[in-house]
PDB file as gemmi writes it, atoms N, CA and C in Angstrom:
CRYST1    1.000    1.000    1.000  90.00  90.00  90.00 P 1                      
ATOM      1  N   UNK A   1       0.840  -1.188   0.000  1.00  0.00           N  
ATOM      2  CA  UNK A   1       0.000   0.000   0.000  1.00  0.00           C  
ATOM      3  C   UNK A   1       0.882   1.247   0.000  1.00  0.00           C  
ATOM      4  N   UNK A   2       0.745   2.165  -0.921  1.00  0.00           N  
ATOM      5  CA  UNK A   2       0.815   3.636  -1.021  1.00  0.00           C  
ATOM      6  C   UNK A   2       0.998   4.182   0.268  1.00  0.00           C  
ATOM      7  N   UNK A   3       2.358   4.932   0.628  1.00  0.00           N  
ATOM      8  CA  UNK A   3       2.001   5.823   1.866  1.00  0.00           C  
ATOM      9  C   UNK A   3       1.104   7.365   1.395  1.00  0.00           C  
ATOM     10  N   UNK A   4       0.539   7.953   2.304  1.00  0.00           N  
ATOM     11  CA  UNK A   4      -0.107   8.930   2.282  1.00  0.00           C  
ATOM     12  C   UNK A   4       1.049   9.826   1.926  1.00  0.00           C  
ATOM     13  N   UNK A   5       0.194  10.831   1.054  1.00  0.00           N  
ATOM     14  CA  UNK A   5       1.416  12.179   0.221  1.00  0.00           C  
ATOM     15  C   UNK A   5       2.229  12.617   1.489  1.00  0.00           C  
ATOM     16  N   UNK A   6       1.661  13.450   2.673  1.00  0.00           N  
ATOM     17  CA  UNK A   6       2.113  14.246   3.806  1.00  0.00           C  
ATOM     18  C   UNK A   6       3.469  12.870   4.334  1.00  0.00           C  
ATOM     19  N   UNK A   7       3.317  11.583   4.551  1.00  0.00           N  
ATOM     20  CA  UNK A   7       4.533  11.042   4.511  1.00  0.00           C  
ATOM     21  C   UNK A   7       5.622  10.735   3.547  1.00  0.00           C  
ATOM     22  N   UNK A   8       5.433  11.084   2.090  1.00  0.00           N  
ATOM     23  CA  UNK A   8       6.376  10.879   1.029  1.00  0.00           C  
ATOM     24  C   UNK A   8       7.052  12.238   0.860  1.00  0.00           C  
ATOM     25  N   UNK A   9       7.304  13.203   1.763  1.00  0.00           N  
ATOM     26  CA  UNK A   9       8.037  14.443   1.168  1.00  0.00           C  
ATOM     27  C   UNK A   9       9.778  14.617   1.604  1.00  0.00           C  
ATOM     28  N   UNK A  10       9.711  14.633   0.518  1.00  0.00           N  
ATOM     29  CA  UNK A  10      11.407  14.487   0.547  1.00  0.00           C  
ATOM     30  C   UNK A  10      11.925  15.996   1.237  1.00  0.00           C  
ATOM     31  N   UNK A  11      13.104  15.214   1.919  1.00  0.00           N  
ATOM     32  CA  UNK A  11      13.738  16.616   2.976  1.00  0.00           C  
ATOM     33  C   UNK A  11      13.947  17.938   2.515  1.00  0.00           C  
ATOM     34  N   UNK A  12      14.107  17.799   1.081  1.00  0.00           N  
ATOM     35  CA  UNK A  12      14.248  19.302   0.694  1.00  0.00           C  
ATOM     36  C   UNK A  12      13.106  20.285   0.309  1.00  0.00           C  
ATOM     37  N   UNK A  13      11.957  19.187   0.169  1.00  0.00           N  
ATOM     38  CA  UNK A  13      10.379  19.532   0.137  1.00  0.00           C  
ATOM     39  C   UNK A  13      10.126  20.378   1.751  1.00  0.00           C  
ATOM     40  N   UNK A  14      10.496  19.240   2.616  1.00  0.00           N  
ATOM     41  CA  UNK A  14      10.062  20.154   3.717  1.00  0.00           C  
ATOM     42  C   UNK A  14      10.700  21.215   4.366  1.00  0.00           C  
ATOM     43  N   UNK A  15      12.217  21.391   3.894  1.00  0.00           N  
ATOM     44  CA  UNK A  15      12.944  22.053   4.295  1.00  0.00           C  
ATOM     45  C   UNK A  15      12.634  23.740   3.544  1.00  0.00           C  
ATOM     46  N   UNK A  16      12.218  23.274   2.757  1.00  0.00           N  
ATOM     47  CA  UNK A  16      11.584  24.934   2.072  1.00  0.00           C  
ATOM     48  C   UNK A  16      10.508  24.801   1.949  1.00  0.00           C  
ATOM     49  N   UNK A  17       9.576  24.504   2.454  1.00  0.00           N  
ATOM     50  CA  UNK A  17       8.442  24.768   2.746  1.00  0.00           C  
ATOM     51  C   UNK A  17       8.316  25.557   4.240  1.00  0.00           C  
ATOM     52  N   UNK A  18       9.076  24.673   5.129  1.00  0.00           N  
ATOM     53  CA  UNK A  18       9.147  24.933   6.424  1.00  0.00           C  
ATOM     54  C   UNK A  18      10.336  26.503   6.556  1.00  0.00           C  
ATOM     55  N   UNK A  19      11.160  27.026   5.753  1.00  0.00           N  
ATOM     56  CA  UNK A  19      11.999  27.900   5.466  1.00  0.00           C  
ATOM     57  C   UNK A  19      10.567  29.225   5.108  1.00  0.00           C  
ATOM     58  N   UNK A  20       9.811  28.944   3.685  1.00  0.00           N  
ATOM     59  CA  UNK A  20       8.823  29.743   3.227  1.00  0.00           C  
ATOM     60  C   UNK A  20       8.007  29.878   4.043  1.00  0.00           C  
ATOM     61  N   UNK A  21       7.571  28.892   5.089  1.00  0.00           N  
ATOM     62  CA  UNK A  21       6.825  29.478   5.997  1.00  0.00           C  
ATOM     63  C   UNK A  21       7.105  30.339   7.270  1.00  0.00           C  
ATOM     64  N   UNK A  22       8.289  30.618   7.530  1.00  0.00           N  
ATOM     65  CA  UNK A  22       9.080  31.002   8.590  1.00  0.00           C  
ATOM     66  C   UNK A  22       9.145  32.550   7.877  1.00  0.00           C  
ATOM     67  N   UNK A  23       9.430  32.603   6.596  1.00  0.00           N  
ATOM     68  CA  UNK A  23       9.648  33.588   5.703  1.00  0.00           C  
ATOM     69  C   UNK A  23       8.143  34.884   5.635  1.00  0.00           C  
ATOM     70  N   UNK A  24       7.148  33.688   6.521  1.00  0.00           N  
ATOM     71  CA  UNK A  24       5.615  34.653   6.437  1.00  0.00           C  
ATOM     72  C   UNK A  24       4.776  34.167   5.212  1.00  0.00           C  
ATOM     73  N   UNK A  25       4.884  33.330   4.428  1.00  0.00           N  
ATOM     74  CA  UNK A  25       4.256  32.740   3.437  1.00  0.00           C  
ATOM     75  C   UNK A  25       2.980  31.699   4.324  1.00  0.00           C  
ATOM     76  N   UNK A  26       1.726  31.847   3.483  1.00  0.00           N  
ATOM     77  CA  UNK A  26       0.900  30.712   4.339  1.00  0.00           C  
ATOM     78  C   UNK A  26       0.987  29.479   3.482  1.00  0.00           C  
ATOM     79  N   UNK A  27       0.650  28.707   4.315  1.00  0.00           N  
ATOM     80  CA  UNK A  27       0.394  27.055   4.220  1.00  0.00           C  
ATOM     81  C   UNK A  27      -0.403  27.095   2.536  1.00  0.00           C  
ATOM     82  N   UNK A  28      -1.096  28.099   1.961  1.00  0.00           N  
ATOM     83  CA  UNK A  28      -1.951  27.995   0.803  1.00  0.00           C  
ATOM     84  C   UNK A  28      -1.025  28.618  -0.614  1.00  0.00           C  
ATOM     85  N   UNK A  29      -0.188  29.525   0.373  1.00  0.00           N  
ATOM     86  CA  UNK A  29       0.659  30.045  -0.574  1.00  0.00           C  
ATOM     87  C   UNK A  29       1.775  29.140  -1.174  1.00  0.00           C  
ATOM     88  N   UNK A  30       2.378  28.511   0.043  1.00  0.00           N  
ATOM     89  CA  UNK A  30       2.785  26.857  -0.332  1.00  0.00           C  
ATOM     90  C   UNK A  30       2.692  25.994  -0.722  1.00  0.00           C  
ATOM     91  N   UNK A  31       1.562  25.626  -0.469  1.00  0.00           N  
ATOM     92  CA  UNK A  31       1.042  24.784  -1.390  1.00  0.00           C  
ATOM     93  C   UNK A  31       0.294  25.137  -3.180  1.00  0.00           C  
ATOM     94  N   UNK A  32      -0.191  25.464  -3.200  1.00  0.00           N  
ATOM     95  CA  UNK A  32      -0.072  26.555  -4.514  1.00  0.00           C  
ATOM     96  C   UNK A  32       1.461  26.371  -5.603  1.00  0.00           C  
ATOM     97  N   UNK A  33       2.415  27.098  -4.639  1.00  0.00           N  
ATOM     98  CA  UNK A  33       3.846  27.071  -5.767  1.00  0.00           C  
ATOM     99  C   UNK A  33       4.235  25.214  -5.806  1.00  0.00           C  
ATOM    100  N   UNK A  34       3.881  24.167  -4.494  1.00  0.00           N  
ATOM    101  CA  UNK A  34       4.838  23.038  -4.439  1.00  0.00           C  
ATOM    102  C   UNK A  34       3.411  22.163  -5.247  1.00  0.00           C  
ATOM    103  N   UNK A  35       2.682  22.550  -5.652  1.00  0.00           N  
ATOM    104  CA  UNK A  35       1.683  21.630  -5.704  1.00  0.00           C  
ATOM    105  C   UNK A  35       0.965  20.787  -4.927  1.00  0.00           C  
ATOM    106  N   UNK A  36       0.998  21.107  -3.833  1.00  0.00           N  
ATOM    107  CA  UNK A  36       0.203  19.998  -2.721  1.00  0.00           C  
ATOM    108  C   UNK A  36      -1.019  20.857  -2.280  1.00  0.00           C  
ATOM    109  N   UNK A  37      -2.073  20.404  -1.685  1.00  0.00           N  
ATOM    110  CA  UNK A  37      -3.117  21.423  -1.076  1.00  0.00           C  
ATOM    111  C   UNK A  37      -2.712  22.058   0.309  1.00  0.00           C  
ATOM    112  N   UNK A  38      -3.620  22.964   0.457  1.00  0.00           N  
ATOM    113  CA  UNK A  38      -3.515  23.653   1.689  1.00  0.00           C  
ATOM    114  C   UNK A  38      -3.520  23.028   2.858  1.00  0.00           C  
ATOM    115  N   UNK A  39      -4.176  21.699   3.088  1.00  0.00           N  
ATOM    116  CA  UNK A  39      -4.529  21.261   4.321  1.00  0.00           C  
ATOM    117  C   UNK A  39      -3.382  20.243   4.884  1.00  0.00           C  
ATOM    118  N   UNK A  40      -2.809  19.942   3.412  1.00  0.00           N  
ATOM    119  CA  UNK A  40      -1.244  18.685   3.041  1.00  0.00           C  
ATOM    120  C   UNK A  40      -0.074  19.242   4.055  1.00  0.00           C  
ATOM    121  N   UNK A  41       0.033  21.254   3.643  1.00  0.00           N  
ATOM    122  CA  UNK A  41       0.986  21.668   3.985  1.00  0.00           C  
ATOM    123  C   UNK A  41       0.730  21.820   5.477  1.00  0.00           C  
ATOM    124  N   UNK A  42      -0.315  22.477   5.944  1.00  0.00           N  
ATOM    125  CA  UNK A  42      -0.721  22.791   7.147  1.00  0.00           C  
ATOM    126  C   UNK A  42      -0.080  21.414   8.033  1.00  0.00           C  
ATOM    127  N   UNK A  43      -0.567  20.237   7.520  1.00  0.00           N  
ATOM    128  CA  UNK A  43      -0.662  18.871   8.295  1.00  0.00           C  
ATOM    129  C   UNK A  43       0.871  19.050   8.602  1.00  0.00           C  
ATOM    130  N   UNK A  44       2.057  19.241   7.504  1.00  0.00           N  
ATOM    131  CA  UNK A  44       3.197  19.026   7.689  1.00  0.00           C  
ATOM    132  C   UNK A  44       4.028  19.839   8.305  1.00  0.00           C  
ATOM    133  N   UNK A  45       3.336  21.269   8.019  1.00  0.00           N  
ATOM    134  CA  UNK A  45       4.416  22.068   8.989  1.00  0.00           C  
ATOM    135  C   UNK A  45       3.776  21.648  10.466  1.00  0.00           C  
ATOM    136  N   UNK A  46       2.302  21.052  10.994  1.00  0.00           N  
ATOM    137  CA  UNK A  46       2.179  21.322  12.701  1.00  0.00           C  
ATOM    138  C   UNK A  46       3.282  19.996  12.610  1.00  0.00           C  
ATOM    139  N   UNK A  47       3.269  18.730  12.267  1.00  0.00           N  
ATOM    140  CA  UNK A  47       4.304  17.562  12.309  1.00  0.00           C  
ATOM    141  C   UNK A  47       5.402  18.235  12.542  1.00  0.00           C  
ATOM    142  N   UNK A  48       6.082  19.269  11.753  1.00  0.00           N  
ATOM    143  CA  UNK A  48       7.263  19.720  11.986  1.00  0.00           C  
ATOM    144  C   UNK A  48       7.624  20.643  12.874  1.00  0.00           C  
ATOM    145  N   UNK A  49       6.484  20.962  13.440  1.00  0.00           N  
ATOM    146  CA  UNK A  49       6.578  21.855  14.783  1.00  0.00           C  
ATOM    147  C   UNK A  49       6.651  23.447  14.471  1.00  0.00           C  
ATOM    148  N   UNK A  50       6.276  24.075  13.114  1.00  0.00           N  
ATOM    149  CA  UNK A  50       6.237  25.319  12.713  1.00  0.00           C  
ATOM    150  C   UNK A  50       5.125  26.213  12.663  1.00  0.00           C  
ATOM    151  N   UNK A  51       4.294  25.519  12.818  1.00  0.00           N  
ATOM    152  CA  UNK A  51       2.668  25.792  12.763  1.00  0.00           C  
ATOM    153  C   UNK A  51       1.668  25.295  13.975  1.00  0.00           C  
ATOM    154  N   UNK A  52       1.234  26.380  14.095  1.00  0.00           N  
ATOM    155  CA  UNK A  52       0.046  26.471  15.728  1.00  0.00           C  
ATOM    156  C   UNK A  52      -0.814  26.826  15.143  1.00  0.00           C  
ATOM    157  N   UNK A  53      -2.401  26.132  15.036  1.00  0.00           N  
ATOM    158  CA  UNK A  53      -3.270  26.878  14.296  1.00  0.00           C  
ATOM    159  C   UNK A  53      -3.840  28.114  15.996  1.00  0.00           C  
ATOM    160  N   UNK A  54      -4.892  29.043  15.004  1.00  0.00           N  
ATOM    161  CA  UNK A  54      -4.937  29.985  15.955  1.00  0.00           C  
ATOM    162  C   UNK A  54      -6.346  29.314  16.826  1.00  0.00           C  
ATOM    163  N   UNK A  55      -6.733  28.295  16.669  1.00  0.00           N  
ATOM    164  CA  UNK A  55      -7.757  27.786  17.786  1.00  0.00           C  
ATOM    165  C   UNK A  55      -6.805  27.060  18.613  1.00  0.00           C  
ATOM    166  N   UNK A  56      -5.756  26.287  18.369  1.00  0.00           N  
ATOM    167  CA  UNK A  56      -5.108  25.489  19.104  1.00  0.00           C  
ATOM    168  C   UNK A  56      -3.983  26.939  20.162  1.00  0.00           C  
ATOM    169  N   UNK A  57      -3.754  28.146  19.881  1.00  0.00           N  
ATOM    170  CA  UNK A  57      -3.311  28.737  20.371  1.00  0.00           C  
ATOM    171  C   UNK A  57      -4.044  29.329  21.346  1.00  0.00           C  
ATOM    172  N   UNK A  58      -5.138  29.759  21.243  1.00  0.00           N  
ATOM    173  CA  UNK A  58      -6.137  30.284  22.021  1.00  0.00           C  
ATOM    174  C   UNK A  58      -6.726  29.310  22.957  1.00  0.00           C  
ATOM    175  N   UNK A  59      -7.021  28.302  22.864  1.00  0.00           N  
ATOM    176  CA  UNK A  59      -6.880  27.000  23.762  1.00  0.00           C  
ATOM    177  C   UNK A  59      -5.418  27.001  24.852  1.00  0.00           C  
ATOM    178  N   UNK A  60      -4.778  26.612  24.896  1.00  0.00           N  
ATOM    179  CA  UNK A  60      -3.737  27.356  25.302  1.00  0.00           C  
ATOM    180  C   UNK A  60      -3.709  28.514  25.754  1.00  0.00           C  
ATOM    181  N   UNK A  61      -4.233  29.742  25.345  1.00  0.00           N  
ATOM    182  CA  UNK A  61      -4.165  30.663  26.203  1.00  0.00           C  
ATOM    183  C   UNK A  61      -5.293  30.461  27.241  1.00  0.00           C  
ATOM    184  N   UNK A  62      -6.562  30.177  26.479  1.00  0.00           N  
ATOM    185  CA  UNK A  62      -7.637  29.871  28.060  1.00  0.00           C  
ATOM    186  C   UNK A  62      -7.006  29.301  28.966  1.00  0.00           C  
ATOM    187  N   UNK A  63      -6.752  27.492  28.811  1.00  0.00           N  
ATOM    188  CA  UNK A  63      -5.790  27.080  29.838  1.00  0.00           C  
ATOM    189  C   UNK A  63      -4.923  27.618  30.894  1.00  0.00           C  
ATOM    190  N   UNK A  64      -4.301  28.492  30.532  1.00  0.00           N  
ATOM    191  CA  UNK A  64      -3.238  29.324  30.869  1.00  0.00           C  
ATOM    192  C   UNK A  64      -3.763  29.724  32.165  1.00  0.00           C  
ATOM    193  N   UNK A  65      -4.391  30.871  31.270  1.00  0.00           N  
ATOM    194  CA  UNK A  65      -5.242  31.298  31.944  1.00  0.00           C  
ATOM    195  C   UNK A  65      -6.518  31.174  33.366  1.00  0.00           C  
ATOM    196  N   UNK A  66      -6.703  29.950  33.072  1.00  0.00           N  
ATOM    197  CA  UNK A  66      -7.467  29.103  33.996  1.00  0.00           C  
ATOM    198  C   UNK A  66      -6.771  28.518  35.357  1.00  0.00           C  
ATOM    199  N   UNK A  67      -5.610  28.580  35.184  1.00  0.00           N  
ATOM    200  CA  UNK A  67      -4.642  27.916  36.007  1.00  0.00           C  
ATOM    201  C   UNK A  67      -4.002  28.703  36.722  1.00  0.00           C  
ATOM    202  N   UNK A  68      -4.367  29.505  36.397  1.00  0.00           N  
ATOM    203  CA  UNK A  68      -4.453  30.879  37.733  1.00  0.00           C  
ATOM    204  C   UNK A  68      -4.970  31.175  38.754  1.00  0.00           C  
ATOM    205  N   UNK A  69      -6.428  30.438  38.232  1.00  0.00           N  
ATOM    206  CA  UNK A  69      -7.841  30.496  39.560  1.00  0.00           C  
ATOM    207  C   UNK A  69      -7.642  29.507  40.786  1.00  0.00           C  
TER     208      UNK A  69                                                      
END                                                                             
């Protein structure tokens, strides 16, 4: 069986992707120039630890927050 695309990307795939996104480029803009979809790249930069979506950040801040009381 086929691995899934988000596991077949070769290091230099993620290495500039993960570079372009650091650069301020989004996950759509990335995907767009590398050919993969938006949701491909998203998946790979949170795997790679470059990407926090902003519900998962705000979660986190409630928490935070909560742990105060």
């Amino acid at each position: 069986m086929a691995k899934p695309i988000w596991e077949t990307w070769p290091q230099w795939l993620v290495d500039a992707a993960v570079a372009a996104y650091k650069q301020g480029k989004s996950p759509a803009e990335i995907g767009a120039v590398i050919g993969r979809r938006e949701g491909v790249v998203r998946h790979k930069l949170v795997r790679e630890g470059v990407y926090i979506s902003a519900a998962a950040s705000r979660k986190y801040e409630i928490e935070t927050q909560l742990e105060g009381f």
